[in-house]
Each structure stands twice: as C-alpha cells, then as structure tokens.
N, CA, C and O atoms as a Tripos MOL2 file, in Angstrom:
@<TRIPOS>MOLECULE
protein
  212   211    53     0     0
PROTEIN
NO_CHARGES

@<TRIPOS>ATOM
      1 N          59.3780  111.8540  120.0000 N.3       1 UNK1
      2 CA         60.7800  111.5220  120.1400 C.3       1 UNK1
      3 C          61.0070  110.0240  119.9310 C.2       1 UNK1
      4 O          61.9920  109.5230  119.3890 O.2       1 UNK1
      5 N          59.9230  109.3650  120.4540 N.am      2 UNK2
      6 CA         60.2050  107.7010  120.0620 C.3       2 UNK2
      7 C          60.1080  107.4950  118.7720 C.2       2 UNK2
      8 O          60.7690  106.6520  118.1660 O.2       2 UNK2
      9 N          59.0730  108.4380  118.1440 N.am      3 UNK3
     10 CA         59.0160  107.6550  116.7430 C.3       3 UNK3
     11 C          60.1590  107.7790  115.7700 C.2       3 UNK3
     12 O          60.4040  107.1550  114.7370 O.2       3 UNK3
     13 N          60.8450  108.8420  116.4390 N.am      4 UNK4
     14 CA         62.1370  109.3830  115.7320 C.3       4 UNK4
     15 C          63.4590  108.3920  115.8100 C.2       4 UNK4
     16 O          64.4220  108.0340  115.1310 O.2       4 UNK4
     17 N          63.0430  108.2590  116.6880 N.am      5 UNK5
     18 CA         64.1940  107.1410  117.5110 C.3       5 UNK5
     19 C          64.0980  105.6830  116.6420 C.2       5 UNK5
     20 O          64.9100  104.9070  116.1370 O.2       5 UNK5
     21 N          62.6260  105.7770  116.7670 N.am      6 UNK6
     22 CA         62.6110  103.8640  115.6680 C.3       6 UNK6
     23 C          62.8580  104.2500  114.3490 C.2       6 UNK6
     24 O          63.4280  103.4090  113.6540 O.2       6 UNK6
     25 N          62.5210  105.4870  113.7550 N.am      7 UNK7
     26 CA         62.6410  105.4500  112.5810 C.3       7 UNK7
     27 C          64.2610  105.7150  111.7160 C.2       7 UNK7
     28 O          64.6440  105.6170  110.5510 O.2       7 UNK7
     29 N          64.9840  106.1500  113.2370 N.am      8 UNK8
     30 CA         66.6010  106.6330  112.6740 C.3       8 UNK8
     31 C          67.1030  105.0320  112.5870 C.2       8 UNK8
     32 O          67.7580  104.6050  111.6360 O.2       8 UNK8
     33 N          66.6600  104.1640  113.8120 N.am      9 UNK9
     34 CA         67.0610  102.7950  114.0810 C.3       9 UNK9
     35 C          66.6570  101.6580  113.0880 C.2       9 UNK9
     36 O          67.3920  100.6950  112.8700 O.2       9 UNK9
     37 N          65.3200  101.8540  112.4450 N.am     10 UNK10
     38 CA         65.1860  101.5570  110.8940 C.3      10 UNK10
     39 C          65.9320  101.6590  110.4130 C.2      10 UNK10
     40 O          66.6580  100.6780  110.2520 O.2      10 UNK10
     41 N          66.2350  102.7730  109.9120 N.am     11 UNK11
     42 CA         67.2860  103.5480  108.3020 C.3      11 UNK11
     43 C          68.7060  102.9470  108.9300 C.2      11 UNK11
     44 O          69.4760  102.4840  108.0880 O.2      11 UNK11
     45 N          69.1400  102.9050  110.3390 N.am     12 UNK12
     46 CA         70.2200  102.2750  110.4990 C.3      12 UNK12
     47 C          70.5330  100.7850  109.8520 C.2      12 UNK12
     48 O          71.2700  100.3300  108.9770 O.2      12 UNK12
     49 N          69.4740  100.2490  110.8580 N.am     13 UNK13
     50 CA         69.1830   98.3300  110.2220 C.3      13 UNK13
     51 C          69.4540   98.2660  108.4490 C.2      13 UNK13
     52 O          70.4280   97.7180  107.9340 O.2      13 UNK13
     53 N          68.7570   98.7010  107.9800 N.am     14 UNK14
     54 CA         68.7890   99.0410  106.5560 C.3      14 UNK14
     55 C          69.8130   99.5440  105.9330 C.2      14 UNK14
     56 O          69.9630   99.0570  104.8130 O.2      14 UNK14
     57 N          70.8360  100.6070  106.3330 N.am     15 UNK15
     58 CA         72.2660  100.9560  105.7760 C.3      15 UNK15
     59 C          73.0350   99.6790  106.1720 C.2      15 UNK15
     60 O          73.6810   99.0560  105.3300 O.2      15 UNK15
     61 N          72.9580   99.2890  107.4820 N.am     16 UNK16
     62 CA         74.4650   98.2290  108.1000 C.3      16 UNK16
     63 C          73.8480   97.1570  107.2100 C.2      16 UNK16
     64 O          74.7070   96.5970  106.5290 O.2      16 UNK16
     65 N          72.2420   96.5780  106.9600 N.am     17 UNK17
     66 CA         72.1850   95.0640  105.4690 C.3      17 UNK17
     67 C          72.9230   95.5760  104.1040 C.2      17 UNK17
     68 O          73.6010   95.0550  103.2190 O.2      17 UNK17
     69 N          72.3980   96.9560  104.4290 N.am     18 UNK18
     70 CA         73.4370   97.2340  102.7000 C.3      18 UNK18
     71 C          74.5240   96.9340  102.8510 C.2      18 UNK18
     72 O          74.8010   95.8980  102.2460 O.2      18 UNK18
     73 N          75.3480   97.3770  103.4140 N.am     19 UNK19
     74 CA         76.6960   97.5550  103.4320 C.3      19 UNK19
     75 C          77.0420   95.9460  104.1130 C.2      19 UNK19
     76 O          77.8840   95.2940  103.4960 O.2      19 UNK19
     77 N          76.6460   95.5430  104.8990 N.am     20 UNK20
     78 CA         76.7060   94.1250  104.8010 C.3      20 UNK20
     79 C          76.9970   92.8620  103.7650 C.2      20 UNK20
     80 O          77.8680   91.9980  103.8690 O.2      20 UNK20
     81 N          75.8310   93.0550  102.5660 N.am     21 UNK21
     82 CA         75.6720   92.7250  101.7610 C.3      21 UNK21
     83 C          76.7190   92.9460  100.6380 C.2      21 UNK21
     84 O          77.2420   92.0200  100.0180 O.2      21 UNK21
     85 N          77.0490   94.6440  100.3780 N.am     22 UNK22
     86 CA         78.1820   94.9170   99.4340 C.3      22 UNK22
     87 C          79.3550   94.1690   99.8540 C.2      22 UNK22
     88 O          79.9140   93.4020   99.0700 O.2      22 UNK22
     89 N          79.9090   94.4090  101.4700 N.am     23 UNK23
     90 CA         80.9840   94.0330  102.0090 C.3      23 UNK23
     91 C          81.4580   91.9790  101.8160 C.2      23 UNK23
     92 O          82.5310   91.3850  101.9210 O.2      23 UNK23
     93 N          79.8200   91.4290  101.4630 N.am     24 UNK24
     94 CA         80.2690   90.2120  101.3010 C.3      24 UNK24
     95 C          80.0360   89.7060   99.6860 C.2      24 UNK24
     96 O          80.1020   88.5110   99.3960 O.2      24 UNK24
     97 N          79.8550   90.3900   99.0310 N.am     25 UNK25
     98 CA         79.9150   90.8280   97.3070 C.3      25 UNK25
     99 C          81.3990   90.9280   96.9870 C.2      25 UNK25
    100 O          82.0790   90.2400   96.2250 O.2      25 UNK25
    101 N          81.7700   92.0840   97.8530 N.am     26 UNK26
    102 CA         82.9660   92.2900   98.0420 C.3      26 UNK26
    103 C          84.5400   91.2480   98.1040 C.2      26 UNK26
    104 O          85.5320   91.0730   97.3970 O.2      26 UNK26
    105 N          84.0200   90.7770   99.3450 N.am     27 UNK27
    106 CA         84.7260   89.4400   99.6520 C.3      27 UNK27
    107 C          84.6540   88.1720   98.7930 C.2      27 UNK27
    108 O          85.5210   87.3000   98.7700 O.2      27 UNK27
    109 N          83.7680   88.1760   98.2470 N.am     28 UNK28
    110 CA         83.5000   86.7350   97.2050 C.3      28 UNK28
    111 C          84.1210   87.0750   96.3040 C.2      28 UNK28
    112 O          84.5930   86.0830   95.7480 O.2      28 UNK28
    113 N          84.5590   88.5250   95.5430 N.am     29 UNK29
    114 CA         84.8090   88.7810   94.5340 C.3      29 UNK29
    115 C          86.6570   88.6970   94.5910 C.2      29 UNK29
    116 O          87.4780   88.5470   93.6860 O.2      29 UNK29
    117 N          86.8220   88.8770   96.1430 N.am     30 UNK30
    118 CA         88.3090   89.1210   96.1740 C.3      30 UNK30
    119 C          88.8010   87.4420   96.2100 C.2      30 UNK30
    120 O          89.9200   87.1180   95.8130 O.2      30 UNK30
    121 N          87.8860   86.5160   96.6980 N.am     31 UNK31
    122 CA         88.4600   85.4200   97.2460 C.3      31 UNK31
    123 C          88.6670   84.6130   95.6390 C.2      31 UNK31
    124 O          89.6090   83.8780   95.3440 O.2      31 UNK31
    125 N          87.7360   84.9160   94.9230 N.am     32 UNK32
    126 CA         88.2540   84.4380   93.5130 C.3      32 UNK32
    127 C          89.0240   85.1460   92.6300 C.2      32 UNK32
    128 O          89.3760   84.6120   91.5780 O.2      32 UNK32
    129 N          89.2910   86.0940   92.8570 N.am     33 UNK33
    130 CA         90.9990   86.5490   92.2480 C.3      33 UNK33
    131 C          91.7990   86.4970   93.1290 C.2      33 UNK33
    132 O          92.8900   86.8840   92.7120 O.2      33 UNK33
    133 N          91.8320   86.0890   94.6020 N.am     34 UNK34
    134 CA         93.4460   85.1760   95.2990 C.3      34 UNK34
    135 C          93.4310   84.3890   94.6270 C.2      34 UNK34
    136 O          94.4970   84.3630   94.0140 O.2      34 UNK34
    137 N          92.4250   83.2230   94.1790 N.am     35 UNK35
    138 CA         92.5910   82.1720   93.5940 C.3      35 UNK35
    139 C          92.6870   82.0860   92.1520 C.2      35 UNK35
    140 O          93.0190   81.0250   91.6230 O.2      35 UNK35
    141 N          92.4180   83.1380   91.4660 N.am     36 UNK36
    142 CA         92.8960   82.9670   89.8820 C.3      36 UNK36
    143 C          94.6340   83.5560   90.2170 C.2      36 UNK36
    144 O          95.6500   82.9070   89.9710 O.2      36 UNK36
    145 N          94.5780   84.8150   90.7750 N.am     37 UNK37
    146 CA         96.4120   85.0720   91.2150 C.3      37 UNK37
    147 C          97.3740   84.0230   91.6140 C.2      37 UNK37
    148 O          98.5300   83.8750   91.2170 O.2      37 UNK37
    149 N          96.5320   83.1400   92.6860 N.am     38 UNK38
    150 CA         97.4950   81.7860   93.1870 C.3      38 UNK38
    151 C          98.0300   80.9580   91.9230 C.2      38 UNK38
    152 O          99.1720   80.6660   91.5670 O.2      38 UNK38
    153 N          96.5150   80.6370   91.2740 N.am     39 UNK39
    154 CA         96.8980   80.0150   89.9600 C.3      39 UNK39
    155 C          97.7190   80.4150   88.9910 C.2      39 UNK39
    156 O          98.1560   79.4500   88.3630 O.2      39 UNK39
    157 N          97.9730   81.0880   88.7460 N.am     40 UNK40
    158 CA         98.7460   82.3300   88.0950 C.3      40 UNK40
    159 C         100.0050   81.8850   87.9510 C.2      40 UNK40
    160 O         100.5700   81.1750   87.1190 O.2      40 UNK40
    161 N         100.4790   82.7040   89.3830 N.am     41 UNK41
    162 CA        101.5960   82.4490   89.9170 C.3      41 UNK41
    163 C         102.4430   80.8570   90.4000 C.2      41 UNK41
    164 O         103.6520   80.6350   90.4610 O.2      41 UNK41
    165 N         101.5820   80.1750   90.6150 N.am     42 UNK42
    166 CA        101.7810   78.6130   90.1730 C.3      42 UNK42
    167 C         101.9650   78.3330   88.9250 C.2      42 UNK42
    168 O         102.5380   77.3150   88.5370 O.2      42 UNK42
    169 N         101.7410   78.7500   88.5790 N.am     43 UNK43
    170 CA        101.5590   78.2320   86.3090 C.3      43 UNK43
    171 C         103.3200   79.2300   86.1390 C.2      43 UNK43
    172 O         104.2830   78.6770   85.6090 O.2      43 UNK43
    173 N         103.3830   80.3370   86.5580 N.am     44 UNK44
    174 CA        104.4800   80.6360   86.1500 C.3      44 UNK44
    175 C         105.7440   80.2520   86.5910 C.2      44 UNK44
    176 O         106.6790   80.0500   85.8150 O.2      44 UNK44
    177 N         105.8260   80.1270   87.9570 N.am     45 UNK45
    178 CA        106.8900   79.5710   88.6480 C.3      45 UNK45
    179 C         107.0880   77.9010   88.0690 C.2      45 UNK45
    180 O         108.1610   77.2980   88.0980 O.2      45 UNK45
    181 N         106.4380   77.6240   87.8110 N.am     46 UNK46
    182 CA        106.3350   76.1700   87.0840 C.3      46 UNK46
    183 C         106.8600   76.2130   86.1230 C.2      46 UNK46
    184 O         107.1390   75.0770   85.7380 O.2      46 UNK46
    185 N         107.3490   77.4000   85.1030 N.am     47 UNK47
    186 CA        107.2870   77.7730   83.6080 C.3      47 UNK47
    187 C         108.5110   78.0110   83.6050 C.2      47 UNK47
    188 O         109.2040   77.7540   82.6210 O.2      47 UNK47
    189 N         109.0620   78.6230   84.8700 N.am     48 UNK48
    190 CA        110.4640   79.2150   84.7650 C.3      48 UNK48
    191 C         111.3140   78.5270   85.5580 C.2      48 UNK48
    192 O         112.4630   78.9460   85.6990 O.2      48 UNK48
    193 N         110.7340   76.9660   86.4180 N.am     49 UNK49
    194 CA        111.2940   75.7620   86.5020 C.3      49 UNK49
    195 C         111.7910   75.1180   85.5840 C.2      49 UNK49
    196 O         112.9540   74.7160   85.5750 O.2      49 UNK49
    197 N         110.8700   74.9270   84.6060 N.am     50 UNK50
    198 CA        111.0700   74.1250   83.6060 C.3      50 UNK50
    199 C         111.8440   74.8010   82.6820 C.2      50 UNK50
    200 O         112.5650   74.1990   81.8860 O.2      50 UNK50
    201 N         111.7520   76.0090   82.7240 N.am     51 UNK51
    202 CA        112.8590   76.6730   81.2930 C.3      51 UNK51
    203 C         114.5080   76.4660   81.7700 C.2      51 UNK51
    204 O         115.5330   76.2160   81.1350 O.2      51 UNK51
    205 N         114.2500   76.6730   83.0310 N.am     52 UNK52
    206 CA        115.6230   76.4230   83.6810 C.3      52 UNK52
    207 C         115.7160   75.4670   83.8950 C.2      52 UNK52
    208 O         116.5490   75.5080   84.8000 O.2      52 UNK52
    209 N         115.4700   74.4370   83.7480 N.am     53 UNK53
    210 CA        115.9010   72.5010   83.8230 C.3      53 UNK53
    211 C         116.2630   72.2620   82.7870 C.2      53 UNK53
    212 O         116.6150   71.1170   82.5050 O.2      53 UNK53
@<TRIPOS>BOND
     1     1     2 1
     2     2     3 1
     3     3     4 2
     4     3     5 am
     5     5     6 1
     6     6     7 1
     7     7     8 2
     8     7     9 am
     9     9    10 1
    10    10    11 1
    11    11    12 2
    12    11    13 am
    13    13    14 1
    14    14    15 1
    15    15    16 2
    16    15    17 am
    17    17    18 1
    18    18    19 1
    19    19    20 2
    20    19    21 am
    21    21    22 1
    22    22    23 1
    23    23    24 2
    24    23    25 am
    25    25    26 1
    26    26    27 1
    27    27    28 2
    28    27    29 am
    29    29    30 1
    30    30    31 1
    31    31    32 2
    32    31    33 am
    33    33    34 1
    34    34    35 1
    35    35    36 2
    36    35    37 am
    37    37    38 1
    38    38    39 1
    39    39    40 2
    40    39    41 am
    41    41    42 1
    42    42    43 1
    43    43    44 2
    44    43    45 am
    45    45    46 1
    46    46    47 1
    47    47    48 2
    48    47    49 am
    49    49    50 1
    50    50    51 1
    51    51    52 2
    52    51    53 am
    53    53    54 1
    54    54    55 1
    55    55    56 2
    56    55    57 am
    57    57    58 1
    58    58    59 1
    59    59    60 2
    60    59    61 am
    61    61    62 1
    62    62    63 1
    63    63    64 2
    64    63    65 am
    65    65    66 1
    66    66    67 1
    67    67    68 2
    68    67    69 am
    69    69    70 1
    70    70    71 1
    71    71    72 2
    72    71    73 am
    73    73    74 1
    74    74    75 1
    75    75    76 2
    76    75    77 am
    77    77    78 1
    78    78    79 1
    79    79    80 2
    80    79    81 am
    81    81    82 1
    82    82    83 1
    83    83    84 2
    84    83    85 am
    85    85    86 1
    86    86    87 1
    87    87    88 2
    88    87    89 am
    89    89    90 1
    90    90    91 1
    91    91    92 2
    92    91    93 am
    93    93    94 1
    94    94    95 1
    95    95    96 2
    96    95    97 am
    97    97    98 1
    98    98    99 1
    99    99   100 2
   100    99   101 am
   101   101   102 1
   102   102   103 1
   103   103   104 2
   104   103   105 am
   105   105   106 1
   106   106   107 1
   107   107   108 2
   108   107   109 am
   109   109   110 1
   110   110   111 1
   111   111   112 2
   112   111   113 am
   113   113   114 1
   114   114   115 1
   115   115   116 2
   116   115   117 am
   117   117   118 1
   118   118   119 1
   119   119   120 2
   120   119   121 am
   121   121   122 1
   122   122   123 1
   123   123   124 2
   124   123   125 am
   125   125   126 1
   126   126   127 1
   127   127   128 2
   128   127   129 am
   129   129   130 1
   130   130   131 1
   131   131   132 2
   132   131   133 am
   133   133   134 1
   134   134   135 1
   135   135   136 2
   136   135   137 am
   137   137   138 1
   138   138   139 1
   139   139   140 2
   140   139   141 am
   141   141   142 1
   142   142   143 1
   143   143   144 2
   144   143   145 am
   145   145   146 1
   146   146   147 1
   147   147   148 2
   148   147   149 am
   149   149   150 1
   150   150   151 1
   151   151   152 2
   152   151   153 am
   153   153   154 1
   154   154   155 1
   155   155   156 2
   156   155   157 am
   157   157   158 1
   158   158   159 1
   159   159   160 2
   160   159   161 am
   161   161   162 1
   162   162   163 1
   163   163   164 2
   164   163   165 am
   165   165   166 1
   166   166   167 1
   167   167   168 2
   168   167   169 am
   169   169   170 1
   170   170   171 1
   171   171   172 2
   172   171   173 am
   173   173   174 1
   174   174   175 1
   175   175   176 2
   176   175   177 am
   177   177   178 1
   178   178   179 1
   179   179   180 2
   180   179   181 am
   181   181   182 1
   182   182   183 1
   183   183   184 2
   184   183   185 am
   185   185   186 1
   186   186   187 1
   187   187   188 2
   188   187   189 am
   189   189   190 1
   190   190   191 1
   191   191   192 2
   192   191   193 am
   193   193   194 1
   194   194   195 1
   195   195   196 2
   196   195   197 am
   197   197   198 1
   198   198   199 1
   199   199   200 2
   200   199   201 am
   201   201   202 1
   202   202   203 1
   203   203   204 2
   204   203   205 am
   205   205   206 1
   206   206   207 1
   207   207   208 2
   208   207   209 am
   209   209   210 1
   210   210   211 1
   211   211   212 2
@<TRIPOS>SUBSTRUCTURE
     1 UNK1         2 RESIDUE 1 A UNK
     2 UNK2         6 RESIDUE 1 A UNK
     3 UNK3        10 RESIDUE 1 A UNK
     4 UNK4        14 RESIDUE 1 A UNK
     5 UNK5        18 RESIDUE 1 A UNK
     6 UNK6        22 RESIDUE 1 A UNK
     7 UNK7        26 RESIDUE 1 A UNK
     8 UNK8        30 RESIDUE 1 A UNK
     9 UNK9        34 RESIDUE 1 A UNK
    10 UNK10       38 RESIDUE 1 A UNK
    11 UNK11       42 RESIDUE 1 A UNK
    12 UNK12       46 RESIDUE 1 A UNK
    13 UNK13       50 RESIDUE 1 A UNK
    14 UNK14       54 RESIDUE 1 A UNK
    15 UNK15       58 RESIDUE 1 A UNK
    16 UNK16       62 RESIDUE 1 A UNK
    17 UNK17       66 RESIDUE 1 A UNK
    18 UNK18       70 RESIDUE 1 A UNK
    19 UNK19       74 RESIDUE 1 A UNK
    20 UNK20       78 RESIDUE 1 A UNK
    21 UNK21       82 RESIDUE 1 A UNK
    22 UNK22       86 RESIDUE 1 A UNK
    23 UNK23       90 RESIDUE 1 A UNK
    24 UNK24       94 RESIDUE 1 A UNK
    25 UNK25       98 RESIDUE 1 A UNK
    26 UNK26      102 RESIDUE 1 A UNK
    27 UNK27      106 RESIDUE 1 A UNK
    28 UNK28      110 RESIDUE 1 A UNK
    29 UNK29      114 RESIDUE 1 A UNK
    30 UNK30      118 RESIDUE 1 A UNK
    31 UNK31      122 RESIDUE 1 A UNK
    32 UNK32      126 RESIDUE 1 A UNK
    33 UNK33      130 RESIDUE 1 A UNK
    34 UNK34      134 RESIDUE 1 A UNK
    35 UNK35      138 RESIDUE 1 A UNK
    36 UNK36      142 RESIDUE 1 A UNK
    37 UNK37      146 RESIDUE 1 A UNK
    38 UNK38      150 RESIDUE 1 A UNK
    39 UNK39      154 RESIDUE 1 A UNK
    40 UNK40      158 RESIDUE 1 A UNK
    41 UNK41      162 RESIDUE 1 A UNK
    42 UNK42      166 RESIDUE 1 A UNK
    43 UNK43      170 RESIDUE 1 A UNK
    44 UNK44      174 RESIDUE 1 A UNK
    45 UNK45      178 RESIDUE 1 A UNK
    46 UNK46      182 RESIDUE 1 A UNK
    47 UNK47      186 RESIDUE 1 A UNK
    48 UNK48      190 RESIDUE 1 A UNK
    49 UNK49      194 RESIDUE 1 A UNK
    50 UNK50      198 RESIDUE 1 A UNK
    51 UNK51      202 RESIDUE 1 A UNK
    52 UNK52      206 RESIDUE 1 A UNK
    53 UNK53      210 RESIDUE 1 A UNK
C-alpha cells in the first residue's frame, strides 16, 4: 500500500511540473500579445488622431 501511495504521489509531482510548465509557456505567450495588442491599439488611435486633426 505504501509503495502505491509513493508511486501515485510521483505521477502526481510529475503531472502538476507539466502542467506547471505549460501553464507558464502559456502565460509568456499571452503577455507578448497584450503587448503586441497594446501596441496595436496605440498605433491606431494615434492614426485616427491624426486623420482627424
């Protein structure tokens, strides 16, 4: 029963680094398209300042 126990608690440790890992893959990937979107949307509002001045 113990060995069962370390070995489910292994495969646990090992799913939560995966998913750890994806989840901050994840996040890096989103934090640089807020920032290409921010840019974006700065460049345009800028565009339709100036068309209207």
């Amino acid at each position: 029963m113990a060995e069962e126990q370390a070995a489910l608690d292994k495969e646990k440790a090992e799913v939560l680094a995966k998913g750890r890992a994806e989840a901050d893959s994840i996040g890096a990937s989103a934090q640089d398209k807020i920032k290409e979107v921010n840019d974006f949307l700065a460049k345009e509002f800028e565009s339709a300042i100036n068309a209207s001045s």
